[in-house]
VOBAMI-106737 format. One record per residue (C-alpha): residue in three letters; x, y, z. Coordinates in steps of 0.2 Angstrom, whole numbers, plus 5000, padded with zeros to 4 digits. Each point is the difference from the previous one (the first is absolute). Layout:
BEGIN
ALAXYZ;...
end
This chain:
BEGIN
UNK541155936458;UNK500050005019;UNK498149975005;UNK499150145010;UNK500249975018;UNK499850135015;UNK501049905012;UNK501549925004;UNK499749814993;UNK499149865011;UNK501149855004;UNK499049835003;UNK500649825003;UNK499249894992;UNK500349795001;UNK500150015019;UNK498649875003;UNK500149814992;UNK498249964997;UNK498450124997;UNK499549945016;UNK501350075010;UNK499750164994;UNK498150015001;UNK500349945017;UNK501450145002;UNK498450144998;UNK498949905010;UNK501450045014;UNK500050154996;UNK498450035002;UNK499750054981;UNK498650024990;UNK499749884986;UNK498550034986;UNK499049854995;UNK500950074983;UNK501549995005;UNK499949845009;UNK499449914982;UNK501750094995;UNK501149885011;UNK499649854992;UNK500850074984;UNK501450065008;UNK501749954998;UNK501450035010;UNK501950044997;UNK501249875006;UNK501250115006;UNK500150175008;UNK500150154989;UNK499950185001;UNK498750114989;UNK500250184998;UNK498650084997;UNK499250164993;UNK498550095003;UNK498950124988;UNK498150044998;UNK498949994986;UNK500250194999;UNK501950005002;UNK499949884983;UNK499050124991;UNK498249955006;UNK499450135013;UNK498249964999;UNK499849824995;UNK500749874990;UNK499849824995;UNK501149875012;UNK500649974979;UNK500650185000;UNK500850015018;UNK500949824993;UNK500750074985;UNK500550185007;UNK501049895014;UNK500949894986;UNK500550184990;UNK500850085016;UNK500949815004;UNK499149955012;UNK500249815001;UNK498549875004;UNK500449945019;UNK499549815002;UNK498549965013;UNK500749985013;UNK500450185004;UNK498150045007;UNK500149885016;UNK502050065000;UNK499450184999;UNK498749995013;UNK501149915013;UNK501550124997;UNK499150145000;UNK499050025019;UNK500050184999;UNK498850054986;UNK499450185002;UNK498049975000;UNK498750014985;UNK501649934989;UNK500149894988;UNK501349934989;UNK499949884985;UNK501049894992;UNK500649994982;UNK500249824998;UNK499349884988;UNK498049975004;UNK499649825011;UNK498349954994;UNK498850005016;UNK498849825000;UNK498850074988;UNK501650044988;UNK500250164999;UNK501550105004;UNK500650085014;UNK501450125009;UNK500450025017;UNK500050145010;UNK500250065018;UNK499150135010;UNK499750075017;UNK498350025003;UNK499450105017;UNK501549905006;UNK499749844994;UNK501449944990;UNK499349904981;UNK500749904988;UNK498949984990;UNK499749974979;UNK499350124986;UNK499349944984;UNK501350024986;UNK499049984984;UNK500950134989;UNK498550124997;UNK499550025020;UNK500350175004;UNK500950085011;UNK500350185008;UNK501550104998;UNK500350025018;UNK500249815002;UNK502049945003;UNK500949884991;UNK501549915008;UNK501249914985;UNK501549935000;UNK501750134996;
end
C-alpha cells in the first residue's frame, strides 16, 4: 500500500560528512539551533560512509488514523502498515541542513529507530521553525508518550 502523503516526496542526501563533528560543525555554520536533547543525540550517531539519497514521505497522526492523539507506538505502527520505512539517524541534522526554508510553527519528526539520550531513554529527532529560529532538536520516544494528530511524520518511501 502506498503510504499517505500530501506532497510530492522529500529527497535528502545523506553520508555527505565524514565524521559527527563535521556535521555538527556544518549547523553551527549554519547558524542552526541544537537542543541540549539533541546534542546528547550526536554521540550516538552514526554516519553513512557513502552518499546516498533518501526519499521520504510525509503524514500526520491524523492522516494515519489518529486525528486527536495517539501514542508515538500507534503513529509507529500506523507508518510501518502504510510502508513507511524507519530512516537511519542521521536524517535530522541532514533534514535540518537541507531544509533552510521551513514555514514557521513547523515541526517534522522522524521515524527512525530511538537513540537513548544520557539518562537512557529514547529519543527522535525533529526540526522546527520557531518565531524564525530554525531547531533540531530531540523528542522523547518511549512508545506510550503521546502525541497529537496534527503532529507530521517524515519516513522513508
Amino acid at each position: 500500500m502506498r503510504p499517505l502523503i500530501k506532497q510530492e516526496p522529500v529527497k535528502i542526501e545523506i553520508g555527505t560528512f565524514k565524521t559527527v563533528e563535521d556535521l555538527r560543525e556544518a549547523l553551527d555554520v549554519c547558524n542552526y539551533h541544537v537542543s541540549r536533547e539533541a546534542a546528547e543525540l550526536f554521540s550516538r550517531l552514526t554516519l553513512s560512509s557513502k552518499p546516498t539519497i533518501l526519499n521520504l514521505g510525509a503524514a500526520t497522526n491524523a492522516d494515519l488514523g489518529y486525528p486527536d492523539r495517539c501514542t508515538i507506538g500507534q503513529s509507529f505502527a500506523a507508518i510501518a502498515a502504510l510502508g513507511g520505512v524507519r530512516l537511519p539517524a542521521e536524517i535530522g541534522p541532514q533534514f535540518r541542513l537541507q531544509y533552510p526554508g521551513q514555514p514557521d510553527g513547523e515541526l517534522r519528526l522522524f521515524y527512525m529507530d530511538p537513540l537513548n539520550n544520557f539518562g537512557g531513554d529514547p529519543d527522535v529527532f525533529y526540526v522546527e521553525n520557531c518565531l524564525g529560529d530554525q531547531w533540531l532538536s530531540a523528542h522523547c520516544a518511549d512508545l506510550q508518550t503521546i502525541m497529537f494528530g496534527h503532529r507530521v511524520w517524515m519516513f522513508g518511501l
